[in-house]
N, C-alpha and C positions, 0 to 999 in steps of 0.2 A: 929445948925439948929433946929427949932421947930419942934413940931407935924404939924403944920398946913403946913409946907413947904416940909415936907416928901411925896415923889411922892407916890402917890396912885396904888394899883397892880390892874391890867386891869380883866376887865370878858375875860372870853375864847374865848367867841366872836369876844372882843377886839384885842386879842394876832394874831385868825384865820387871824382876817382884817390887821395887820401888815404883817403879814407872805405873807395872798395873794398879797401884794402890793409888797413887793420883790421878788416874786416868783409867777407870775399870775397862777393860774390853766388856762384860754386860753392858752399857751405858753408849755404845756406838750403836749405830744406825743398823739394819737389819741386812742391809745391801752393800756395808763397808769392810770392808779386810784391813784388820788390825793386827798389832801383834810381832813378835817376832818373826822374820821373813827368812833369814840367816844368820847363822851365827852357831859354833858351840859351847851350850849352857855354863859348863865347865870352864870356859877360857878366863883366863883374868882381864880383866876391864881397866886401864890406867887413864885413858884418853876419853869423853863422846864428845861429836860433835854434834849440835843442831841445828837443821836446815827447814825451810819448808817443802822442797821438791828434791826427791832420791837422782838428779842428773846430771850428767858427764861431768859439767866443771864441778861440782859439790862432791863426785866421789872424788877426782883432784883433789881437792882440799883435802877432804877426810885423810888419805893418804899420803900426801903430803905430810901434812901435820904427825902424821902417827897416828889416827885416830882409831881405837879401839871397839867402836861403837860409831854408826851413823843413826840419827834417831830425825826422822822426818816428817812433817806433817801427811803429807800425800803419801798414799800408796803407792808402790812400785808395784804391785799388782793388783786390780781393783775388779780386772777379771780375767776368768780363768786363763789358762795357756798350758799348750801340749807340749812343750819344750823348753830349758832354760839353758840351752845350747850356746856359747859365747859368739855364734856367728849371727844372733839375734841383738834386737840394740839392748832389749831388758834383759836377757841374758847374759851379753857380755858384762854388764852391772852387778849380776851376782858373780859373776868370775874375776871379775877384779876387786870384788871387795875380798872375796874369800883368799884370794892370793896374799893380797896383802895385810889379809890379817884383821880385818874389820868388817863385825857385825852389821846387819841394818833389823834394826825395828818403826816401827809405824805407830805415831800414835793421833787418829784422824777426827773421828765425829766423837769419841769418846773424850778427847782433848777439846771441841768444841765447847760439851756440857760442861764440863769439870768448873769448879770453883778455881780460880786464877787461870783460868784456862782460857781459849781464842775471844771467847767474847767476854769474858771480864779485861782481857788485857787492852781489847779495842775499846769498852766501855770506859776503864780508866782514861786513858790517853783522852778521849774526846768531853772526859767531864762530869759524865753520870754518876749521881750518887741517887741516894734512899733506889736501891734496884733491885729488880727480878729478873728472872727468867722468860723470855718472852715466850717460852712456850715447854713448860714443865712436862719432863719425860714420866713415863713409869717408876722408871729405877729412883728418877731426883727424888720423887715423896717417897718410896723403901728407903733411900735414904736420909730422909728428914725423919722417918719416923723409930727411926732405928736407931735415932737421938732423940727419941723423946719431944720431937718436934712436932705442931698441925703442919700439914702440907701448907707454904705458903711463907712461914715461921724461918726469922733467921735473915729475912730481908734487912737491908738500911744501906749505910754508907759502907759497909764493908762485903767480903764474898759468902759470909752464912754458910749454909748445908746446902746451898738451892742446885740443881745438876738440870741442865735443860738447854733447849736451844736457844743461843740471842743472848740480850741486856735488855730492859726498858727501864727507864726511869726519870730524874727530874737531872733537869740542866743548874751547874752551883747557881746560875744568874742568867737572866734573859738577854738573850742575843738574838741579832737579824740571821735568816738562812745563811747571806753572799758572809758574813765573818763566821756562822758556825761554819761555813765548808771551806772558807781559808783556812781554820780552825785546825778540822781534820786532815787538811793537805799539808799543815806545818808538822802534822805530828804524826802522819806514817811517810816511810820511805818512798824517796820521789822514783816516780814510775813514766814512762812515756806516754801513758794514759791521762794523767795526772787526776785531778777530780772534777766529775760533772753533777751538776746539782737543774731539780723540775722543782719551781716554783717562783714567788714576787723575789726576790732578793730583799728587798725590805722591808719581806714579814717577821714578826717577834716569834722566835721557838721558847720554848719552855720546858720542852720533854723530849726524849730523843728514844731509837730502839736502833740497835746493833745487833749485825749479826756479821761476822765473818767469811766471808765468802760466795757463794752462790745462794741469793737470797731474795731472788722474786717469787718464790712459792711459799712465803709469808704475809703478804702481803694481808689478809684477814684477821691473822694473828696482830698485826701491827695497827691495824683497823682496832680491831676491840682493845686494845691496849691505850686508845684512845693519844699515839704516841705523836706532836708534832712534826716528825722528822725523820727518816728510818735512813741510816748507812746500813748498807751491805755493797754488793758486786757483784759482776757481772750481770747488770740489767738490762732486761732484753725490748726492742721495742714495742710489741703489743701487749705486753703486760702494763711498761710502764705508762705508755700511754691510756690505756683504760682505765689507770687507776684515776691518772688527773680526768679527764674525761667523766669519770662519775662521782669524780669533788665536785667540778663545776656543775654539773647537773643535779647534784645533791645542796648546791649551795642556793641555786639557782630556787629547787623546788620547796624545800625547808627553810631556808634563809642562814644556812650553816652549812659548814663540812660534811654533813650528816651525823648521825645518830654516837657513832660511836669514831668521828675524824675521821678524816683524808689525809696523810701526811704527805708534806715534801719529801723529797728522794733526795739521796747524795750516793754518787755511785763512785766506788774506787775499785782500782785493780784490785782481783782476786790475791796476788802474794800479798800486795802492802797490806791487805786487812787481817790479814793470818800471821806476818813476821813477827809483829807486838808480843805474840805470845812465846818466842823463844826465850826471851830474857826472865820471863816469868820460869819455865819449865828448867831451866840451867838451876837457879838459885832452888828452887824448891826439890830438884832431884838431891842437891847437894843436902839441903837440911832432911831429906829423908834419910840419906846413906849414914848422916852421919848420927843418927841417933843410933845405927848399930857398930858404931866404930866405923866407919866404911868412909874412904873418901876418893873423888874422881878429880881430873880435872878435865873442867867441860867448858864451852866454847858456844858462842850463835855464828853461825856462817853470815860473812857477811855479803855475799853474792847476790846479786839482785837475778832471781830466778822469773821473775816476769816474763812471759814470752814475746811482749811487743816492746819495739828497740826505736822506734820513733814515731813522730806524728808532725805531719803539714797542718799547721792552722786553715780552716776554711777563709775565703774571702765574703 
């Protein structure tokens, strides 16, 4: 290959407008900050890395590496602040990125919905197919219908038009809870948490609902989805407990789950269920760039960004 046929590395601008285009900022959450944080638009792009958390050891890396572009799941700023003074700790974050030369962008709840986005990458890994949306945005049917699609339209085995929060769907084969959440524990990164699962162990699943991240204010959505099984994180105790609490009261009083199921729980740390989707957003930035000639080269950090570094088994 020549020089002249060597894809040319994009301005950051460039890189921003791929990114938004898989991952629209309309399509985030109302209370989320997405977006370019730092950077200028103009600068050339050779390097991104992607991490889930904008922190000390991941800018390390970024700059280490060279990296041109840090592109994060999590906000470094999620609210406001009077100052980005480097004597601050998210401060000093933009000051050493800018010193050395590396942007950061953010791309948070609007990477949640997205098609190969946080919960199709978790949905994959754990097994679901014929899938939906557990909980269809505004924006996901604008954009179903702006291909010609009914809201709904574009489901199965693959990612469709669908943009919403979650996955639900059917499991390739039936499994007991105790091997789906072996399952799930082989196939995100091992955390100190590792996975806890509410229910028989030796009940058959058949359908399962994902969502990445903080995801006990689903719990109704997951309900009408009629979903045996629901992975998310960071489950908190009086949610989860209520829920089993009004299975058994429901099974108790109907002779069933109720109306529209009670699922079991499988709770994983909040990174392990958000990192699946870096490997997804590396390779599909790259096939965006490079339908305009444009190529980077881009990276998943592999740093385990979890905040909890051990655990004492109970006796």
């Amino acid at each position: 290959m020549s020089s002249s046929d060597t894809p040319a590395h994009p301005t950051l601008a460039q890189v921003v407008r791929a990114l938004d285009g898989l991952y629209p900022p309309s399509t985030a959450e109302g209370w989320d900050a997405v977006g370019l944080v730092a950077g200028d638009p103009a600068a050339p792009v050779g390097k991104v890395l992607f991490a889930v958390d904008p922190v000390a050891t991941v800018i390390d890396e970024a700059l280490d590496w060279g990296a041109d572009l840090l592109v994060t799941h999590h906000p470094l700023f999620l609210r406001g602040v009077s100052s980005v003074a480097a004597t601050t700790f998210k401060g000093s974050v933009v000051h050493r990125l800018l010193t050395g030369g590396c942007a950061l962008h953010v791309a948070h709840t609007n990477a949640d919905a997205a098609p190969r986005g946080v919960a199709d990458a978790l949905a994959d890994l754990v097994g679901i197919t014929d899938r939906r949306p557990l909980e269809v945005s505004a924006a996901g049917e604008t954009h179903e219908l702006s291909h010609g699609l009914a809201p709904g339209a574009g489901h199965g085995t693959g990612y469709g038009t669908d943009r919403g929060i979650g996955r639900v769907g059917r499991l390739a084969e039936p499994t007991t809870l105790a091997d789906f959440a072996r399952r799930v524990a082989a196939a995100l990164p091992a955390t100190a948490q590792g996975i806890r699962f509410s229910g028989d162990p030796d009940a058959t699943v058949t359908t399962a609902a994902v969502l990445g991240g903080s995801g006990d204010g689903y719990f109704d959505a997951v309900r009408a989805a009629a979903a045996d099984v629901y992975v998310t994180s960071d489950l908190r105790h009086h949610p989860a407990s209520e829920l089993r609490e009004r299975a058994e009261f429901e099974s108790r009083t109907a002779g069933a789950s109720g109306p529209a199921g009670t699922p079991f729980l499988v709770d994983t740390a909040h990174y392990a269920s958000e990192w699946p989707w870096l490997r997804y957003a590396v390779e599909d930035l790259g096939t965006a760039l490079a339908a305009d000639g444009l190529a980077v080269e881009a990276r998943v950090s592999e740093i385990v960004t979890d905040p909890w570094t051990g655990q004492v088994p109970s006796r």
